[in-house]
N, C-alpha and C positions, 0 to 999 in steps of 0.2 A: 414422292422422293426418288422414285426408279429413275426420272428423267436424268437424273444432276447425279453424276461420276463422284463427284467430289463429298457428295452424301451419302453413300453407298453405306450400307453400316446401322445405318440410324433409323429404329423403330419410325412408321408412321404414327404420328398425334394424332390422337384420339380427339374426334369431335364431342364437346362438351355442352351441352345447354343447361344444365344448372345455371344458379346464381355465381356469382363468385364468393368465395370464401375468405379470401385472407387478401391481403396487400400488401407487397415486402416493399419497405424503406431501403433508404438509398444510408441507414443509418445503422442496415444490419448487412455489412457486406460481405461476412462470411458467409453468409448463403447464395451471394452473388459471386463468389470469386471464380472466374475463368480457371479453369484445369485444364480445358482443350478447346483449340479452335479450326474448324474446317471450312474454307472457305475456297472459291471458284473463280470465276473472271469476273469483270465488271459489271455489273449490273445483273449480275447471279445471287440468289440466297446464301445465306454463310451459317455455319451454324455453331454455336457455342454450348461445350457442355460445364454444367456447372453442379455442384453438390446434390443441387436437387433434380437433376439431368437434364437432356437435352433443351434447347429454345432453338428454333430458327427464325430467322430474321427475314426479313427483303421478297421481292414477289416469286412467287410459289406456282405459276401460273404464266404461259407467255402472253402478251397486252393482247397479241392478238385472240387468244380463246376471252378474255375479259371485255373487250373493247371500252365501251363507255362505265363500265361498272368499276367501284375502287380496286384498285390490285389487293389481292388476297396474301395476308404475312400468318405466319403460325409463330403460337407464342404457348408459353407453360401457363398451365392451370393446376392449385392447389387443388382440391376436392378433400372437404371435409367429410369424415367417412361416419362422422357421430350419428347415431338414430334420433330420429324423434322421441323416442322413448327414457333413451339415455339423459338425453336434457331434460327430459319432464322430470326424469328421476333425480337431479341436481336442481331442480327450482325447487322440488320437495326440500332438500336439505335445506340448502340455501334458508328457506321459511323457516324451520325447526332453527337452525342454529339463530336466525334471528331472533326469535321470539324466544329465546332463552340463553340469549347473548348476556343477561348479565351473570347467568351460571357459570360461564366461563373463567379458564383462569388466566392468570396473565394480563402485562399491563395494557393489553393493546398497542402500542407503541409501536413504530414504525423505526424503520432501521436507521432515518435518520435523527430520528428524536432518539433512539437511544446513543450515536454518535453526540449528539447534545449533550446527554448526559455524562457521559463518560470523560468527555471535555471540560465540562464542569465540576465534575469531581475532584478531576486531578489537579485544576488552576484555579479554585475557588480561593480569595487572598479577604481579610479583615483589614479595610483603613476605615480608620476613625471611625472607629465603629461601626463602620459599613461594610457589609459585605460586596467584592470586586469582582466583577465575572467578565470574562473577553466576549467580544462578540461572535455570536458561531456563524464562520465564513465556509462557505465550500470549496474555496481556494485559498492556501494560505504564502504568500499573504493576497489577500482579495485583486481582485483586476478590475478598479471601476475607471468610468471614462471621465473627460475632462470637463467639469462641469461649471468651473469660475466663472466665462461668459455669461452662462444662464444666471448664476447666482447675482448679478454685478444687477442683471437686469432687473430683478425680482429684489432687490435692496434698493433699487432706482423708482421702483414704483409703492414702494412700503413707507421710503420719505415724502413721496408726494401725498398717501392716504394722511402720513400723520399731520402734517403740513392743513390737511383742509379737515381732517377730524380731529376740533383741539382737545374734550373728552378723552378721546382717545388716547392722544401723547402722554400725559403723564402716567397714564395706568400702564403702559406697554414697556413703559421706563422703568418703573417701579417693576414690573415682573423681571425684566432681562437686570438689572441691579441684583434683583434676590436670586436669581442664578448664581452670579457671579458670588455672590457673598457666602453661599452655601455651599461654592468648590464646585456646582455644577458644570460649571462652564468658566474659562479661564482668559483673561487678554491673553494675546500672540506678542512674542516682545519684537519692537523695531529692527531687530537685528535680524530677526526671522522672517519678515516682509516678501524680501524674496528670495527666499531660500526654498525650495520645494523640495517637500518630503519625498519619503519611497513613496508610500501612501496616501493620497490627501482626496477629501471628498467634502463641498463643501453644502451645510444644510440649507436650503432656501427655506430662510423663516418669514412667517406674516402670523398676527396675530387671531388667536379663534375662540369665539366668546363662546361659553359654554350655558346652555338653560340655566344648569346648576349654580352657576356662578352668576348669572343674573338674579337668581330667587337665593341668593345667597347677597347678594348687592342691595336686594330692594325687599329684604326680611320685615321691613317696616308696613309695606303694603301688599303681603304674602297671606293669605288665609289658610287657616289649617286644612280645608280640601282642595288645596291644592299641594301640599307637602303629604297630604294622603297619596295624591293620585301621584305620587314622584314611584309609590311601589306593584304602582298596576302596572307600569314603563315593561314593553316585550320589545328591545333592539329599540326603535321608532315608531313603534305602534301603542299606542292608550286604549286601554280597554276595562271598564271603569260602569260599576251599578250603582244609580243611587237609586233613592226612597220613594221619589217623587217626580213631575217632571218640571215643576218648580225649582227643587233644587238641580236637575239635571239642567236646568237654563241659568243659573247661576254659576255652575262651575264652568260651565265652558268661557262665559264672561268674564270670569276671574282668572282660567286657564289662559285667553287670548290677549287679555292684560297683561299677566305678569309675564308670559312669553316677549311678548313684542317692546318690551323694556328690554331685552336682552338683544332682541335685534332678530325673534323668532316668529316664524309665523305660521298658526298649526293651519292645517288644510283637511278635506277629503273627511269630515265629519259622516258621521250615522249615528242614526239614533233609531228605536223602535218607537219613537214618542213624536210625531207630527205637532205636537207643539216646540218641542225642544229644536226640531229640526227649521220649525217656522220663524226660530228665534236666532238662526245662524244666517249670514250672508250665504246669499244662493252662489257664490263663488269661490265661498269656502267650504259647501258642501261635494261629497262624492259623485263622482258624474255620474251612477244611476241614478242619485235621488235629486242631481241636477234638472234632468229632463223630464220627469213625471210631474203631472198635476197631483201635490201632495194632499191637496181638498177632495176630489174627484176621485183617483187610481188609487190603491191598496201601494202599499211602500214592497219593492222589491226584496229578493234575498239576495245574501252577501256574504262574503269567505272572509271566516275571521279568524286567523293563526292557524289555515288549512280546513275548520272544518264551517258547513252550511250553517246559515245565521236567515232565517228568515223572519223578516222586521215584522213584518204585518203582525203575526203570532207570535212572534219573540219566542221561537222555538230553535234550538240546535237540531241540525239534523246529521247524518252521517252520508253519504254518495256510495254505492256500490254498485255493482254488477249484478245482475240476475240470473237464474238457473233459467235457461230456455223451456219452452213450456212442447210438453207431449215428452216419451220417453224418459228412460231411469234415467238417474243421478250417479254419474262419473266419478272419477277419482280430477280428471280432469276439470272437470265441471267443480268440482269443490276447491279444486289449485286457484283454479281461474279468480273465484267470488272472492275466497279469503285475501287472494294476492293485491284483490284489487282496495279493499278498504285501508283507511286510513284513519283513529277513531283515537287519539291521544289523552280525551278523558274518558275512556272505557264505557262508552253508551251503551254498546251492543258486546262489552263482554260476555254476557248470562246466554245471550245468542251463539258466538263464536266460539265457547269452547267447546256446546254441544258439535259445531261442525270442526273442531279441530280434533275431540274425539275420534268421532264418525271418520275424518283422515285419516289419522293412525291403525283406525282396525279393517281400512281397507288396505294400507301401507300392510299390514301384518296377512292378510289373506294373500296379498299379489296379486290384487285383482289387473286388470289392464289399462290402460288410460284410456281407450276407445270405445 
């Protein structure tokens, strides 16, 4: 910095080889705001101070000491001054308050769910028996773009579907008529054509058949294990025991029937039963149990709602971590294993509270993490 008159004043920067820490946004500008700026002739460094202190800018170095090498600029670096100890001691909590997060009190709620609520409290309205609630906008009144074009286009190709799926027409009519008849949804009167609101957003609808609504359509040719397995449903995943693998090749049959009456098509099968799976289209099986010879090779394991499903033995397993082998057992060493399972029907509870004891009374000694 001695070279340059016009920097005269200004700590040298400190060479840094850490990682970097932090990365300020162009969206937190008070930490960026100019307070002072020193700057020299053309093609000189310039240096700006700002909240968090100095930066300088531009080469630092004349081309000739650099030659072919890039010009060298100085810039500010955070430095996180946290210990590694500090943090280990914040994953500790961190674990504690999770695993007994539902001791807690409070609704959990977030500051904008409770704006939600308070919103609804105060303009909750009774029509016809219904209760009226606004929609919660985070600008009021909301700023949405112009979206008519799209909408014209997407009504343009919903007449062509109905047009060549006759099935379909009447039943799509009959839904948007019982809108209408129930106050859902309301004709626009002629006079309001073109008139445009403050506000106007308009919905691109196309019709969406539901499973439910299929096996609600074709009740006639629905067997009761299949309105069983409606309560095994996790989001899109069926996960489902039966007795035998007789009967496991019948539901699926029954399952891919009345699905594809609906316009569904289930895929990605497992079974631990190589007959049940010999009994599915190899293209509607899971692409592990695609590629094995299922006569030949033992059937693969597979993740089912996170945890180890291994077919061959039809056994759950759990995935962890290991205690390294030679030397004691850490405090870190025990952070690490517990952090790492994942175990949602409690296989290895009777295991894990011995070791989340064993945490706490080395938490209570102070031992070290190292």
């Amino acid at each position: 910095m001695a070279r340059w008159s016009h920097l005269a004043g200004i700590e040298p920067l400190n060479t840094y080889e850490g990682e970097e820490q932090l990365l300020i946004g162009l969206d937190a500008p008070q930490a960026l705001t100019p307070l002072e700026v020193k700057a020299g002739n053309s093609g000189e460094p310039f240096a700006i101070r700002t909240p968090l202190g100095w930066t300088v800018s531009g080469p630092i170095r004349p081309r000739a000491e650099v030659e072919d090498r890039p010009e060298e600029v100085g810039c500010v670096a955070v430095v996180d001054n946290i210990s590694q100890e500090t943090r280990l001691e914040e994953q500790v909590r961190q674990l504690w308050e999770l695993d007994a997060s539902y001791l807690k009190k409070g609704d959990g709620l977030s500051v904008e769910d409770n704006r939600v609520i308070k919103l609804w409290s105060s303009t909750v309205t009774k029509v016809m028996g219904h209760y009226q609630l606004p929609i919660p906008c985070r600008r009021n009144p909301p700023k949405l773009p112009d979206n008519k074009l799209m909408a014209l286009r997407r009504l343009e190709s919903l007449k062509k579907r109905l047009v060549r799926d006759l099935p379909l027409r009447p039943r799509y009519t009959e839904e948007m008529q019982l809108l209408l008849d129930k106050g859902y949804a309301e004709l626009v009167p002629h006079n309001e054509f073109h008139t445009r609101p403050r506000v106007s957003w308009y919905l691109l609808h196309h019709p969406v058949l539901k499973a439910k609504q299929a096996r609600r359509d074709h009740r006639d040719v629905c067997p009761a294990n299949v309105v069983d397995a409606q309560q095994n449903l996790y989001v899109d995943d069926l996960l489902i025991s039966m007795q035998s693998a007789d009967e496991g090749i019948r539901l699926v049959e029954q399952l891919r029937h009345v699905t594809s009456l609906g316009g569904f098509r289930l895929t990605k099968w497992v079974s631990n039963s190589k007959e049940v799976l010999e009994s599915i289209p190899e293209s509607e099986r899971h692409k592990e149990v695609k590629e094995i010879d299922i006569e030949r090779k033992p059937l693969p394991a597979e993740r089912v709602l996170g945890v180890r499903w291994d077919l061959e033995k039809d056994q759950m397993a759990v995935v962890m971590k290991h205690f390294e082998q030679g030397g004691s057992v850490t405090r870190r060493d025990l952070l690490r294993v517990i952090s790492s399972v994942y175990d949602p029907l409690g296989f290895l509870a009777p295991l894990f509270v011995r070791a989340m004891v064993r945490l706490q009374e080395e938490e209570r000694v102070g031992r070290g993490y190292i």
